[in-house]
PDB file of N, CA, C and O in Angstrom:
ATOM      1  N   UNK A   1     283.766 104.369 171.055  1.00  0.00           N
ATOM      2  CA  UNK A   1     283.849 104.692 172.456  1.00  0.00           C
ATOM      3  C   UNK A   1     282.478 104.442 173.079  1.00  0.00           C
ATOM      4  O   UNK A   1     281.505 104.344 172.332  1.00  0.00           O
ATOM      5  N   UNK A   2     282.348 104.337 174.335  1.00  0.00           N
ATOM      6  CA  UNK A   2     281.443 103.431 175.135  1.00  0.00           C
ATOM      7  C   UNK A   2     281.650 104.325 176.535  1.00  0.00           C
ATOM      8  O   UNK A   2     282.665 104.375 177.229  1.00  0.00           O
ATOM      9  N   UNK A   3     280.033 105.202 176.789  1.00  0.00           N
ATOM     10  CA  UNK A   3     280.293 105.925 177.761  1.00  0.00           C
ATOM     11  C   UNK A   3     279.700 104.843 178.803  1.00  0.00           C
ATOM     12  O   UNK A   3     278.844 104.165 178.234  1.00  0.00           O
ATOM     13  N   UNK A   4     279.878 104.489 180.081  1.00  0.00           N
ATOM     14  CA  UNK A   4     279.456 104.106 180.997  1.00  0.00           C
ATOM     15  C   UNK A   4     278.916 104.895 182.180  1.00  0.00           C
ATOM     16  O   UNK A   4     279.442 106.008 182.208  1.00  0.00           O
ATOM     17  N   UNK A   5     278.054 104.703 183.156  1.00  0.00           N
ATOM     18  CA  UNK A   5     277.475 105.447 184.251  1.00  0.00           C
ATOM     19  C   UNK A   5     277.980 104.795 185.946  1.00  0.00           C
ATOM     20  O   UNK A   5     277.340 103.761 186.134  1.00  0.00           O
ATOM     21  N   UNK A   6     278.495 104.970 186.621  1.00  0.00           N
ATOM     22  CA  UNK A   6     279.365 104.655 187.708  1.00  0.00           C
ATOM     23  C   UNK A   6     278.658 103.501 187.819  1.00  0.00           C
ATOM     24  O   UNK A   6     279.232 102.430 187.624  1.00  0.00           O
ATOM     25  N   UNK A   7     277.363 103.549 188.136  1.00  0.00           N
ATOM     26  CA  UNK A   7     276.912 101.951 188.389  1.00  0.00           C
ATOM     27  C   UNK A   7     276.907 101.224 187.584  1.00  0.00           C
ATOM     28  O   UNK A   7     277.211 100.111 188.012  1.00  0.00           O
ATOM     29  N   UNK A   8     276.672 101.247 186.359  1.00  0.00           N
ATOM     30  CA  UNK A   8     276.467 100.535 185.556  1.00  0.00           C
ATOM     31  C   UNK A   8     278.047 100.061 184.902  1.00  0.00           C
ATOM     32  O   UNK A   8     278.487  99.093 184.281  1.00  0.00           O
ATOM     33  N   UNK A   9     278.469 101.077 185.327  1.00  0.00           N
ATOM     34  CA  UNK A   9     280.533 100.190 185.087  1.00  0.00           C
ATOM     35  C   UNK A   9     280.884  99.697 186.114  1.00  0.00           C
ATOM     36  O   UNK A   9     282.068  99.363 186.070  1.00  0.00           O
ATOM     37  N   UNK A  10     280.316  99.458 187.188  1.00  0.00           N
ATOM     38  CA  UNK A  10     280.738  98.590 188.224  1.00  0.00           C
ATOM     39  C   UNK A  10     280.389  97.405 187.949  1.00  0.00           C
ATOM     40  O   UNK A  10     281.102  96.411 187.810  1.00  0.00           O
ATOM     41  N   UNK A  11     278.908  97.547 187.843  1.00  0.00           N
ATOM     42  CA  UNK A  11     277.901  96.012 187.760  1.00  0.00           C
ATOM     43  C   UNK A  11     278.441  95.294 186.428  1.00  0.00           C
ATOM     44  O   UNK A  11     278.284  94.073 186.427  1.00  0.00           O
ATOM     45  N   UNK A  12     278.883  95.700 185.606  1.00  0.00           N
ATOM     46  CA  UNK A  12     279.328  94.959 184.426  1.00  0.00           C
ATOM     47  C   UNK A  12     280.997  94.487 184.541  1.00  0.00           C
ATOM     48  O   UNK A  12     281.604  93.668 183.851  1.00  0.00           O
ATOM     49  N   UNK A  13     281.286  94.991 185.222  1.00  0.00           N
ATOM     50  CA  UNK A  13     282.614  94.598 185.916  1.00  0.00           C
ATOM     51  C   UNK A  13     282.761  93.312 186.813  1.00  0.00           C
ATOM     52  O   UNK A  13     283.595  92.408 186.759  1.00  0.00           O
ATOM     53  N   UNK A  14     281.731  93.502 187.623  1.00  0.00           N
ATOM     54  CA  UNK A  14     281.304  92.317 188.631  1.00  0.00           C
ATOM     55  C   UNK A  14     280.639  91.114 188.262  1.00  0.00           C
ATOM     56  O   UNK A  14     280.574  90.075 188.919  1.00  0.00           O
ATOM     57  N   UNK A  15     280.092  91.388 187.008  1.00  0.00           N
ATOM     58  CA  UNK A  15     278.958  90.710 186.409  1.00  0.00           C
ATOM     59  C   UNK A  15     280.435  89.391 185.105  1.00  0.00           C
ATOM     60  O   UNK A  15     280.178  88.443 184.363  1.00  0.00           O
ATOM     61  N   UNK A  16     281.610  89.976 185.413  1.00  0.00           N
ATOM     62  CA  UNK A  16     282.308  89.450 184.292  1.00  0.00           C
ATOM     63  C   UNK A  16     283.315  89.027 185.385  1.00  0.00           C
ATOM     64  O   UNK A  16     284.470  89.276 185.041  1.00  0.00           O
ATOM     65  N   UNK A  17     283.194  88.409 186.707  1.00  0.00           N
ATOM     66  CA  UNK A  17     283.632  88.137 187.318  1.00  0.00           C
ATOM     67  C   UNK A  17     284.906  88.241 188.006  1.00  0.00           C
ATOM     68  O   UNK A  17     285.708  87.416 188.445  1.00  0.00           O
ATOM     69  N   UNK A  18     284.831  89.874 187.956  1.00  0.00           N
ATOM     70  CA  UNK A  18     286.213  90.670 188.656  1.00  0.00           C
ATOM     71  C   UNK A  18     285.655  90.891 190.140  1.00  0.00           C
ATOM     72  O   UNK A  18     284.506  90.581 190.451  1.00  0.00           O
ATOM     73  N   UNK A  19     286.357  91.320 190.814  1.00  0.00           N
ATOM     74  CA  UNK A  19     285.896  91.655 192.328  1.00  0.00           C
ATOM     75  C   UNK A  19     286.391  93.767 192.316  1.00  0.00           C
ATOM     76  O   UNK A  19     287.472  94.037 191.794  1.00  0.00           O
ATOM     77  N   UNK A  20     285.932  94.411 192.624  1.00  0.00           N
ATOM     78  CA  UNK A  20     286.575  95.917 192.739  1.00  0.00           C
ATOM     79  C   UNK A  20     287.133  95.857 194.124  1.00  0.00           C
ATOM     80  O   UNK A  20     286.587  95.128 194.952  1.00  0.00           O
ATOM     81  N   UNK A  21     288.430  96.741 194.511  1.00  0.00           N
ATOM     82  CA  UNK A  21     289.268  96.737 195.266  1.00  0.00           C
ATOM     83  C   UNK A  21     289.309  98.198 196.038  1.00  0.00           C
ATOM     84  O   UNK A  21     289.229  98.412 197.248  1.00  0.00           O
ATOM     85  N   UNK A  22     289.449  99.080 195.010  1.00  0.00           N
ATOM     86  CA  UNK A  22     289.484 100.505 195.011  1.00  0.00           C
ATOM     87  C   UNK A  22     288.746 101.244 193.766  1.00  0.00           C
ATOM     88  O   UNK A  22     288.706 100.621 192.706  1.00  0.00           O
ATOM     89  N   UNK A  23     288.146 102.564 193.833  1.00  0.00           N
ATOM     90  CA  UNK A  23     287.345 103.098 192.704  1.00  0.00           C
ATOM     91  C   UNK A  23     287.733 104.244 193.085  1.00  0.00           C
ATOM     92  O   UNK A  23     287.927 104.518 194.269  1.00  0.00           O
ATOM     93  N   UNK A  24     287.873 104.964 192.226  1.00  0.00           N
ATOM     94  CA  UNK A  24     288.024 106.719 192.346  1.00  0.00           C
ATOM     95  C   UNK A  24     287.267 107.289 191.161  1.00  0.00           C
ATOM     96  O   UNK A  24     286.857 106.560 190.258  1.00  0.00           O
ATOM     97  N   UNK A  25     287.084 108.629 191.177  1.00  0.00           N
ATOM     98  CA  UNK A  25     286.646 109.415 190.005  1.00  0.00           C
ATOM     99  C   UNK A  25     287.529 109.976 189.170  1.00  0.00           C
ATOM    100  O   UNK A  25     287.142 110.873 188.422  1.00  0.00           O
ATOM    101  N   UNK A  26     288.998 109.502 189.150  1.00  0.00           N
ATOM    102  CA  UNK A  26     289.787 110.334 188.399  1.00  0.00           C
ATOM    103  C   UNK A  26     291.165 109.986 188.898  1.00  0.00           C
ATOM    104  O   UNK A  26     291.135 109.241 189.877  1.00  0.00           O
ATOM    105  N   UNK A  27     292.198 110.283 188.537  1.00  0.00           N
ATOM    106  CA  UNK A  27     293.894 110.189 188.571  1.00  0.00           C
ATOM    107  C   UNK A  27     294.158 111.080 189.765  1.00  0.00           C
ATOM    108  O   UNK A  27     295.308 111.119 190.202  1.00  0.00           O
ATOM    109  N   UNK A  28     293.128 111.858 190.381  1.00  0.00           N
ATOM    110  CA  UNK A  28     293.479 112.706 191.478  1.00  0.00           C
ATOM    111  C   UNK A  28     292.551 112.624 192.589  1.00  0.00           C
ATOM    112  O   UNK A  28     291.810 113.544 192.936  1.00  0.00           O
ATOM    113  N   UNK A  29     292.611 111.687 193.033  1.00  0.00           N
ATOM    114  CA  UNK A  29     291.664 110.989 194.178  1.00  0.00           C
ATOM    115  C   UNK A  29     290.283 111.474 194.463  1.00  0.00           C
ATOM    116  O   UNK A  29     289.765 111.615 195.571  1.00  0.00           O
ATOM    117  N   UNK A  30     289.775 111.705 193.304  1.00  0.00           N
ATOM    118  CA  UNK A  30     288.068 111.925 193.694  1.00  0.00           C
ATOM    119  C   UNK A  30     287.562 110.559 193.975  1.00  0.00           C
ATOM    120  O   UNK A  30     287.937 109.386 193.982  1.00  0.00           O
ATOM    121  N   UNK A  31     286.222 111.514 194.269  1.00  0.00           N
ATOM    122  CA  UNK A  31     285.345 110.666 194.743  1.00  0.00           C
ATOM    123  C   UNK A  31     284.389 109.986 193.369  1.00  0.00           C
ATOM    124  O   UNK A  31     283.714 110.505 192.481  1.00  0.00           O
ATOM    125  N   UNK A  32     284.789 108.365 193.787  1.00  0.00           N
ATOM    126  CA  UNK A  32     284.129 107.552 192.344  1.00  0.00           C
ATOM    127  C   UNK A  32     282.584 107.829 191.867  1.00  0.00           C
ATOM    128  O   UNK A  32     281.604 107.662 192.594  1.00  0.00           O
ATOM    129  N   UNK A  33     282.553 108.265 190.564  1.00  0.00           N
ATOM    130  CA  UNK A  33     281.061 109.439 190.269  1.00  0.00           C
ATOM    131  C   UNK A  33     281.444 110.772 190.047  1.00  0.00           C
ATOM    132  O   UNK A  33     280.811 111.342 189.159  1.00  0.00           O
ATOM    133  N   UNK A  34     282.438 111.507 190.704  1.00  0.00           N
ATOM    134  CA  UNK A  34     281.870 112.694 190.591  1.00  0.00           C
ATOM    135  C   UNK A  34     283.352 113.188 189.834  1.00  0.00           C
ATOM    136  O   UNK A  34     283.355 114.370 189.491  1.00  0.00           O
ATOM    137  N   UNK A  35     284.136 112.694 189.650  1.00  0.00           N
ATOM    138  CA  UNK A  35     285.247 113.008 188.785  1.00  0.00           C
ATOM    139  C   UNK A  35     284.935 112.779 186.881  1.00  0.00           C
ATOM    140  O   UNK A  35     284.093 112.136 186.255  1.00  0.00           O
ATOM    141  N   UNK A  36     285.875 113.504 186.543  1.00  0.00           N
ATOM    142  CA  UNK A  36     285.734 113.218 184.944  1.00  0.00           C
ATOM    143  C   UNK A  36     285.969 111.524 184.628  1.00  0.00           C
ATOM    144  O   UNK A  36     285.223 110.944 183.839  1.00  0.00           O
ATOM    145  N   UNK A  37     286.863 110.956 185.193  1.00  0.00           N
ATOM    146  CA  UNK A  37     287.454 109.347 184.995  1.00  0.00           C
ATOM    147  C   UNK A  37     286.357 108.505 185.475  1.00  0.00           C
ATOM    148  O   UNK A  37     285.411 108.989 186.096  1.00  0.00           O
ATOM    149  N   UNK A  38     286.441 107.444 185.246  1.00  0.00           N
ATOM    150  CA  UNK A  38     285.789 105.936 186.563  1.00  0.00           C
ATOM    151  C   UNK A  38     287.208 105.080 186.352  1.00  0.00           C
ATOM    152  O   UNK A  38     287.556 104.405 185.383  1.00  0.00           O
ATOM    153  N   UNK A  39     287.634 105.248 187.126  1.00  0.00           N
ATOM    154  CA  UNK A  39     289.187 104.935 187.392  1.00  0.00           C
ATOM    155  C   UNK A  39     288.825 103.248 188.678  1.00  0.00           C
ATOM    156  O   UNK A  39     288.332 103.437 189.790  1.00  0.00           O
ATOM    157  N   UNK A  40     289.152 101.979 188.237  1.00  0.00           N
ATOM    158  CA  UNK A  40     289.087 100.845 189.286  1.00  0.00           C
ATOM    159  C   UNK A  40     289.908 100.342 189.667  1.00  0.00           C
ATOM    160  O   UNK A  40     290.895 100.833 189.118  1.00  0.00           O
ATOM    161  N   UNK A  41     290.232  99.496 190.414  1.00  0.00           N
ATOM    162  CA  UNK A  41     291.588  98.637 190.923  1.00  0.00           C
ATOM    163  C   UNK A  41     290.382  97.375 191.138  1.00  0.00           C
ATOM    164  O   UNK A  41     289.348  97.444 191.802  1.00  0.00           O
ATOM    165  N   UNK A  42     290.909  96.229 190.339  1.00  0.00           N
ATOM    166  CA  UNK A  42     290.125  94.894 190.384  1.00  0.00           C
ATOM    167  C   UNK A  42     291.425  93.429 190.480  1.00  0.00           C
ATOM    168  O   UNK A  42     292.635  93.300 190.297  1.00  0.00           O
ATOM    169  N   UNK A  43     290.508  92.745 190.790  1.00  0.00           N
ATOM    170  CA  UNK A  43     291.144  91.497 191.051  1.00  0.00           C
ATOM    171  C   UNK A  43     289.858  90.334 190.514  1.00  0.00           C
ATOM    172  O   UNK A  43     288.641  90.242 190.672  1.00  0.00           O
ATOM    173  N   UNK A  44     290.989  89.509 189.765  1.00  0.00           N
ATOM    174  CA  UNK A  44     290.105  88.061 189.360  1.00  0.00           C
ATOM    175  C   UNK A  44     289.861  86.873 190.133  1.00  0.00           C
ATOM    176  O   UNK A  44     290.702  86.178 190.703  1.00  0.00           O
ATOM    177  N   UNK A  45     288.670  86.726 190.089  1.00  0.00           N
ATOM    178  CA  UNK A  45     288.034  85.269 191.305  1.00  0.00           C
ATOM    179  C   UNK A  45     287.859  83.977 189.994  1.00  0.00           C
ATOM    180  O   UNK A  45     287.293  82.915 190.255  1.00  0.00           O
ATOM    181  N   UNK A  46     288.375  84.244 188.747  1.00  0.00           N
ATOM    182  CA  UNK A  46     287.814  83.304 187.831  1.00  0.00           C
ATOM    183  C   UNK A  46     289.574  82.754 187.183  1.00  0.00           C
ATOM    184  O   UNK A  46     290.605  83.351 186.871  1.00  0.00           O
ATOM    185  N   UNK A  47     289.067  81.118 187.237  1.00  0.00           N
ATOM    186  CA  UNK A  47     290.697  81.085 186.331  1.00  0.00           C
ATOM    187  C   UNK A  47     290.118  81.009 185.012  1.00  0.00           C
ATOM    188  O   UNK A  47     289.102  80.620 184.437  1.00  0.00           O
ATOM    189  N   UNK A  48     291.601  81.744 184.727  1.00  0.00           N
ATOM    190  CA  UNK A  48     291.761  82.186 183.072  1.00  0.00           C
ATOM    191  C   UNK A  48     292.477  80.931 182.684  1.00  0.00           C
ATOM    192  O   UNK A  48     292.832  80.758 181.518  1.00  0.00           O
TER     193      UNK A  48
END
């Protein structure tokens, strides 16, 4: 397991050429950071 830090799971997200859409902190609409989860909604700019 592989803990990540809100920024640093974004930027490696972006960095692997996804775009983020939506981010929350959790399954119950927190705010992204301050929930137990890092919960994303992404979309691909790269063909597979």
């Amino acid at each position: 397991m592989r803990y990540y830090y809100p920024g640093e799971f974004k930027n490696l997200i972006e960095s692997e050429g996804f775009k983020i859409t939506n981010s929350w902190g959790g399954y119950n609409d927190e705010e992204y950071g301050t929930g137990r989860e890092l919960v994303v909604a992404l979309k691909s700019f790269q063909i597979l």
